[in-house]
C-alpha positions in Angstrom: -19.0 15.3 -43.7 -21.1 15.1 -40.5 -19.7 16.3 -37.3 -20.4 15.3 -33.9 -19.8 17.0 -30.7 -20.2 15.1 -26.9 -20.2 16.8 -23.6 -19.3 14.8 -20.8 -20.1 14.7 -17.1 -19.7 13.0 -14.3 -17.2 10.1 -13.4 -14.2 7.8 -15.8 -16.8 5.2 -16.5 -18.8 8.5 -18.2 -15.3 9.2 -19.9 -14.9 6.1 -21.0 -18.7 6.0 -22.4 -18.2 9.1 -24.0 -14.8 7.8 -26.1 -16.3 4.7 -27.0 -19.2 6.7 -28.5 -17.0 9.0 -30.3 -15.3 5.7 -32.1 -18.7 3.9 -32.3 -19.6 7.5 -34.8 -16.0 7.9 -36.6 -16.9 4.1 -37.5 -19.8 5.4 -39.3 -18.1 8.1 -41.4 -18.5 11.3 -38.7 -16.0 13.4 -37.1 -15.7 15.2 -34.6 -16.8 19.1 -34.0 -15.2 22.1 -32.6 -17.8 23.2 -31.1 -21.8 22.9 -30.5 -22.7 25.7 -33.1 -21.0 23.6 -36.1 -22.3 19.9 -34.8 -24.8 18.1 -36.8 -25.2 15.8 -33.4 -25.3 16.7 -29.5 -24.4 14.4 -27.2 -24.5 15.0 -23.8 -23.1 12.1 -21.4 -24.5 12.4 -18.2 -24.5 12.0 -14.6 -26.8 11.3 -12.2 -25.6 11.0 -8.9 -26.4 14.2 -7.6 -29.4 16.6 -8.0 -27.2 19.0 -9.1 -26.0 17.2 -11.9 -29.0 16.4 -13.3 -29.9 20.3 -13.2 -26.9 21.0 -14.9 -27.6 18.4 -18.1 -31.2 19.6 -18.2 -29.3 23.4 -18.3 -27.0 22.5 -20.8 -30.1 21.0 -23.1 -32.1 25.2 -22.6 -28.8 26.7 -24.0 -28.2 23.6 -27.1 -31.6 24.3 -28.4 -31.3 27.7 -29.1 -27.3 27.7 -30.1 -27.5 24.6 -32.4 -27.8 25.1 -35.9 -31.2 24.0 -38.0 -32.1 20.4 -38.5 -29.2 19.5 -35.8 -29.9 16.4 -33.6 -29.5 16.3 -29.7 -30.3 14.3 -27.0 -29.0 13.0 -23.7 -27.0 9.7 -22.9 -26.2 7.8 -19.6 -27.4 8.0 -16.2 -29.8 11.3 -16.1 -31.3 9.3 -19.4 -32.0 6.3 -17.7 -33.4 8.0 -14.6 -36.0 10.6 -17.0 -37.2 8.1 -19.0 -39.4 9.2 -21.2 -40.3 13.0 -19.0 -37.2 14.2 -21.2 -39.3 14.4 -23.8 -42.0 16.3 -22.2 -39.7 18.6 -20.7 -37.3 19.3 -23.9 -39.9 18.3 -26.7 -37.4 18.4 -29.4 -35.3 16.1 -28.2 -34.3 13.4 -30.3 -32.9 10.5 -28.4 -32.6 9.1 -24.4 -30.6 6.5 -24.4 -29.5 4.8 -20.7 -25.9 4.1 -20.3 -26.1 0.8 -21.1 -28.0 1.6 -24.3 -25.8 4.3 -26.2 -24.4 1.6 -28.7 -28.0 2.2 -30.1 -27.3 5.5 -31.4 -26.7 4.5 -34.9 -30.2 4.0 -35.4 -31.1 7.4 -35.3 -28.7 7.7 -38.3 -30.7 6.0 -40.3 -34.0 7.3 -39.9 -33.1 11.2 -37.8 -37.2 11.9 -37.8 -37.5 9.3 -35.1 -37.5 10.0 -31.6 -35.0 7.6 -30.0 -35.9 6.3 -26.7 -34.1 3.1 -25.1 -33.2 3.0 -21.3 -33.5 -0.7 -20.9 -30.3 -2.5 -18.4 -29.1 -4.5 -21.1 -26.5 -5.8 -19.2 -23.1 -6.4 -21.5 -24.6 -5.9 -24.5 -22.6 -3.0 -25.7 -19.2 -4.0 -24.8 -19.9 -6.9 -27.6 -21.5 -4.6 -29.9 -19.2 -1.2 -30.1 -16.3 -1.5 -32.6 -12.7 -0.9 -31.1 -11.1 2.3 -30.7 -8.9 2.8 -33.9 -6.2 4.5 -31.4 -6.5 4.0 -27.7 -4.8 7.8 -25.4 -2.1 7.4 -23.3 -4.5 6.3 -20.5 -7.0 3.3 -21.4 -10.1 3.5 -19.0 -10.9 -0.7 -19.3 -14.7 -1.5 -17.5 -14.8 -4.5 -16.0 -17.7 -4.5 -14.1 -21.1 -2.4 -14.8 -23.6 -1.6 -11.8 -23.4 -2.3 -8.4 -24.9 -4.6 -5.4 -24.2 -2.8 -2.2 -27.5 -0.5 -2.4 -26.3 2.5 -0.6 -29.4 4.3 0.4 -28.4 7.4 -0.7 -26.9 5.9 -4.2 -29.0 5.9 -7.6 -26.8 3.8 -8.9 -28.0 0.3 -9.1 -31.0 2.5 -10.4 -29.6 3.7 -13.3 -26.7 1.0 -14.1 -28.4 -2.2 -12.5 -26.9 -4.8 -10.4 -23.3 -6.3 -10.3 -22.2 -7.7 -13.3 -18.7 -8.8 -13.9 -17.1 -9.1 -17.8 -15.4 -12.6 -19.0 -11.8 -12.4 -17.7 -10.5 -12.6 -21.3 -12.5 -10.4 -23.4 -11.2 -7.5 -20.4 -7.6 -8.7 -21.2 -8.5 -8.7 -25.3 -9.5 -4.8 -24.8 -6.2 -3.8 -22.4 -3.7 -5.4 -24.8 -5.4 -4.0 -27.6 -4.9 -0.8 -25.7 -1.3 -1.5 -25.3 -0.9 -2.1 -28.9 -2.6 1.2 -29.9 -0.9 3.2 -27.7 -1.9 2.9 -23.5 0.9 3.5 -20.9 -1.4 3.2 -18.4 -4.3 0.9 -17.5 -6.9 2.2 -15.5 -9.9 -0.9 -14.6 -13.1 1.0 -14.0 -16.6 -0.6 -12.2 -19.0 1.1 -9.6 -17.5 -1.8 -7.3 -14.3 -2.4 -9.1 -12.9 -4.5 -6.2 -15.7 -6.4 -6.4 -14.5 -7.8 -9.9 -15.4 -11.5 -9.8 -15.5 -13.7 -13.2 -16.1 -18.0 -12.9 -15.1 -19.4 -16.7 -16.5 -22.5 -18.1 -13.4 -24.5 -16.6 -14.8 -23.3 -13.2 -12.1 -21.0 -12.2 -12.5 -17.7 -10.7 -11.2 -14.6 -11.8 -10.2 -11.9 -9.5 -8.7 -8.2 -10.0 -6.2 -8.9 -8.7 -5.6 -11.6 -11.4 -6.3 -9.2 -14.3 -3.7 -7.0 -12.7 -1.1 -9.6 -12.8 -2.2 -10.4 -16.3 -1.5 -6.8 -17.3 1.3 -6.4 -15.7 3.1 -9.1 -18.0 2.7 -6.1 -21.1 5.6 -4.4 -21.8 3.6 -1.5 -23.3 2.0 -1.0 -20.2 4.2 1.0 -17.8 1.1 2.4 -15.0 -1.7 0.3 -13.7 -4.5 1.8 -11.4 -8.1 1.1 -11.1 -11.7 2.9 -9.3 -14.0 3.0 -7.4 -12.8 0.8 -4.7 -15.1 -0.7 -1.7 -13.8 -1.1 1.0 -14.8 -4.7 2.2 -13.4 -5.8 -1.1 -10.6 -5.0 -0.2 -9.4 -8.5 0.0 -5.5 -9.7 1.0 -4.3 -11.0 -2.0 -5.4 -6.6 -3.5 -3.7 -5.5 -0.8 -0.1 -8.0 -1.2 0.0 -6.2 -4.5 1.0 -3.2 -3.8 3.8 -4.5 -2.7 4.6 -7.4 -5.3 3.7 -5.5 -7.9 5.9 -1.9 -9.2 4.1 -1.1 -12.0 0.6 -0.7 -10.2 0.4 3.1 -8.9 1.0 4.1 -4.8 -2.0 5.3 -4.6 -6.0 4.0 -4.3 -9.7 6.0 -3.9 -10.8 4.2 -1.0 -14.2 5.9 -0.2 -15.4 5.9 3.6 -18.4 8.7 2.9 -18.6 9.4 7.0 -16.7 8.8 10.3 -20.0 7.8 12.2 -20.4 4.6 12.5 -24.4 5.1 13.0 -24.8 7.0 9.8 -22.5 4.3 7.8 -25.3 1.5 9.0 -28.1 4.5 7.7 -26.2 4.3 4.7 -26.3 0.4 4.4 -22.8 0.5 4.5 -22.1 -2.6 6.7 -18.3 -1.6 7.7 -17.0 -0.7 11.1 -14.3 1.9 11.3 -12.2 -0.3 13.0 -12.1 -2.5 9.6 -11.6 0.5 7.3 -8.7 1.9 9.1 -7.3 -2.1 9.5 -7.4 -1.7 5.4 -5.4 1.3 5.7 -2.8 0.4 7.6 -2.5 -2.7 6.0 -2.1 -1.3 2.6 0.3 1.1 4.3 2.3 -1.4 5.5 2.4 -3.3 2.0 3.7 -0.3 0.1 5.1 2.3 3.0 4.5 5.3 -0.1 1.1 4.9 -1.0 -1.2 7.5 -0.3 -5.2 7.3 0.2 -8.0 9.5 -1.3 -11.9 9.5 -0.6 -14.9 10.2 -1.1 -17.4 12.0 2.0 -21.1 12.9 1.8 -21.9 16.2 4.8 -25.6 16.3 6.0 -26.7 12.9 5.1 -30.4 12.3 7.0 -29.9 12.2 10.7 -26.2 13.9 10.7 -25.8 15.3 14.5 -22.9 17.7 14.8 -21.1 14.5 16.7 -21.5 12.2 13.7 -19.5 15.2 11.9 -17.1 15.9 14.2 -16.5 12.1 13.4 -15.8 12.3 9.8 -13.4 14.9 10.5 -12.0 13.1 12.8 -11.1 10.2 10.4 -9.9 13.0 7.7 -7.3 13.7 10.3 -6.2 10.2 10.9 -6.0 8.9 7.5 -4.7 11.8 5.8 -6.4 11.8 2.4 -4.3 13.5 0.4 -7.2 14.0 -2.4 -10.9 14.0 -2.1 -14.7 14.4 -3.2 -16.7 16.0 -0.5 -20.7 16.4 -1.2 -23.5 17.5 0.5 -26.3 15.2 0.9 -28.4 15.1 -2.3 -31.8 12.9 -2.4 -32.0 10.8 -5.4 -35.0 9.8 -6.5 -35.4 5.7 -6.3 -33.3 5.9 -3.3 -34.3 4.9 0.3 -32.3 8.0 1.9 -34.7 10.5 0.2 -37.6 8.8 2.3 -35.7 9.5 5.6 -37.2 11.4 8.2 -34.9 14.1 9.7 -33.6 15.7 6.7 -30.6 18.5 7.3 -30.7 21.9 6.1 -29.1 23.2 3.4 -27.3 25.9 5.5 -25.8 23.4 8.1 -24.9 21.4 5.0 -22.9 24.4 3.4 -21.5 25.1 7.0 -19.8 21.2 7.7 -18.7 20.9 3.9 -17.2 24.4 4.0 -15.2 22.9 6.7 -14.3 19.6 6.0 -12.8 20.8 2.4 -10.9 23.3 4.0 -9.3 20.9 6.4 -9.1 18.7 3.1 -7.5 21.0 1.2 -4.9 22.2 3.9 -3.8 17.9 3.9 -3.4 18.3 0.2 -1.9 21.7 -0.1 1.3 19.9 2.8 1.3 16.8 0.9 1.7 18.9 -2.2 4.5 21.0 -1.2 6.3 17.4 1.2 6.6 16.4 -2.8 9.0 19.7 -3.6 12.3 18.6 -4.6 11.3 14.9 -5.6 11.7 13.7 -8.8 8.8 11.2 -9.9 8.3 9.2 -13.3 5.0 11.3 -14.7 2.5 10.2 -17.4 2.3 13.5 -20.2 -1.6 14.7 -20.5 -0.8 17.0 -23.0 -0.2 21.1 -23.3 -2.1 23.4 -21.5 -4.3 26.5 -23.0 -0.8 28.6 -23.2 0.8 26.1 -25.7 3.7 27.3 -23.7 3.9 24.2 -20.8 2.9 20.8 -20.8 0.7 18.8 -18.2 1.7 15.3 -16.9 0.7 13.2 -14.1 2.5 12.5 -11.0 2.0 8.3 -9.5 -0.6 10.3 -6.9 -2.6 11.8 -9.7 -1.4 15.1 -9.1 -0.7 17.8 -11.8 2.2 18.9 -12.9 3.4 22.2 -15.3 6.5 21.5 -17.3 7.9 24.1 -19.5 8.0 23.0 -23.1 11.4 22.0 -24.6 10.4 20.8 -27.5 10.6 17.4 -26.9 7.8 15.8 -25.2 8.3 12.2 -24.0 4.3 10.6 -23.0 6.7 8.9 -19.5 9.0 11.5 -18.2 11.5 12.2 -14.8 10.0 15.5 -13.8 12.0 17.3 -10.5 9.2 18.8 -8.7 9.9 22.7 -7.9 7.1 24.2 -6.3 3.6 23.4 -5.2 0.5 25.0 -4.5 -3.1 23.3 -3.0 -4.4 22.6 -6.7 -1.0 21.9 -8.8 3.0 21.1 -9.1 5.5 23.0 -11.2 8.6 20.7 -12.2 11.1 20.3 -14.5 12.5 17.7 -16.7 15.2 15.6 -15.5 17.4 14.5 -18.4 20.4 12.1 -18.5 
């Protein structure tokens, strides 16, 4: 029996790529490897938002071609695909497929003739959500897409490069896959889309479909106990999102709501037409909706033109808001990006100097958020056991992880008493009745 083995990178929508390609191969008789040495295919699912990422998939391909065994197939899916082209080839010749991320659900034609060299990065738009089969068993999470690509056009963002513009899937073919979820095993629903907020569907009877529609949709499944959703902008954050939090228990305290800087003159050289005034309005309004919910974000250090006073902003909007999780980056160029063209470029070492301290401020927020939760008890979504067999791993409604000793009886939702906390993790215990 052939085996298959996928490596994946990069964000949830790259997660949920990478499961839907694993069914779209089970459909077709192939199983999954241990390991890279025993796989008859190689899949690696990429990213492509930073430079470093792309190294890291182009590093991963040097050490595949020499461990894989004879006669194996390998090649590169998803964004890095889309933004090589056709140079993958030249620069790993033995490649045997690029396929852009709207384009894996063409990988079964390589299993019908393997001597071809499998290239395909068009934007195909929907295409594949109408072509892969469905999951046969869906995990205790469900990552549902709803929208694919994006319209903003931060500068600094590849993005609309590599997954195209905003487009938004039919209202019910979304609710068709999340109930089909719920029936194969989700708790929890989390809606995916570069600009998920920015989820907009008209039908043929001329109604328009929000998220916060699909939410209230989902909501209505029993099955269906935890209800998040990412990456949020945050001018869509719209009222009737925001009321929700508060209407709504079964959608999670907690929202990614990326600002990337405090300085309002690099957030307008990033073409991100906000004023800090509205972002913080968001915040408190979604703070005053549900008095528990708690904010994370994403921040880019050393973008073009950064003065020391543009930092000193960003950290001071850390310290206001409070994220209690969060992706810092330094500034990476992207190729097809208007931000790699900008004059005034930062150094690397005052790059490594601001995002050395931002996440250590970050992390302190996180490491007294972490230990505020000690003694709570919170409903927690089980991951599965960690690499002791000893403990399991569940999720907290803040996405935090928590180590509970194994007794034998794992429940998937479970009261877990927090005990003790560090920056990274929880320790808890179960709370029986």
């Amino acid at each position: 029996m052939k085996q298959f083995f996928i490596q994946t990178f990069g964000c949830q929508m790259n997660v949920y790529d990478g499961q839907r390609i694993a069914a779209m191969l089970e459909s077709h008789g192939w199983v999954a490897a241990p390991d890279i040495e025993s796989a008859d295919m190689i899949i690696l699912n990429t990213c492509a938002v930073r430079e470093k990422a792309t190294n890291k998939v182009y590093s991963a391909l040097g050490r595949i071609r020499r461990a894989k065994k004879p006669g194996a197939l390998f090649g590169i899916v998803g964004c890095v695909a889309r933004e090589s082209g056709a140079d993958a080839f030249r620069r790993i010749p033995d490649l045997n497929f690029v396929l852009g991320p709207q384009s894996y659900h063409k990988l079964p034609q390589l299993l019908e003739n393997p001597d071809a060299k499998l290239l395909n990065i068009d934007l195909g738009g929907l295409e594949k959500f109408d072509t892969l089969p469905r999951m046969v068993r869906s995990p205790a999470v469900a990552y549902i897409p709803i929208q694919e690509g994006c319209d903003h056009c931060c500068t600094y963002c590849i993005v609309p490069y590599t997954r195209g513009r905003e487009i938004s899937r039919p209202f019910d073919d979304i609710m068709a896959d999340t109930r089909h979820a719920a029936e194969t095993g989700a708790i929890e629903i989390c809606f995916l889309g570069q600009n998920v907020n920015g989820y907009k569907y008209t039908d043929a009877a001329g109604r328009t479909m929000r998220l916060s529609d699909l939410i209230r949709e989902t909501a209505k499944i029993d099955a269906v106990q935890r209800i998040r959703f990412t990456s949020s902008y945050p001018t869509e954050m719209t009222d009737d999102l925001i009321a929700q939090f508060k209407t709504e228990p079964k959608l999670l305290p907690f929202l990614n709501l990326p600002i990337q800087s405090g300085s309002p003159d690099v957030l307008t050289r990033m073409n991100r037409p906000y004023s800090l005034d509205l972002y913080i309005d968001i915040v408190d309004k979604l703070r005053a909706a549900r008095p528990d919910i708690q904010i994370s974000s994403d921040f880019i250090v050393g973008f073009p033109g950064e003065t020391d006073a543009d930092f000193d902003m960003t950290m001071d909007i850390a310290r206001r808001v409070r994220y209690i999780n969060s992706y810092s980056f330094k500034y990476s160029p992207r190729p097809h990006t208007a931000a790699a063209l900008m004059r005034d470029q930062i150094p690397e070492q005052i790059k490594s100097v601001r995002l050395a301290r931002l996440d250590g401020f970050l992390n302190e927020i996180q490491r007294e958020f972490n230990e505020s939760c000690v003694g709570k008890t919170m409903t927690c979504l089980m991951e599965g056991g960690d690499k002791t067999g000893q403990n399991l791993v569940y999720r907290t409604p803040y996405m935090q992880q928590v180590i509970v000793a194994s007794d034998g009886d794992a429940h998937p939702l479970a009261q877990i008493k927090i005990t003790a906390a560090n920056k990274a993790s929880l320790r808890g215990e179960f709370v029986r009745d």
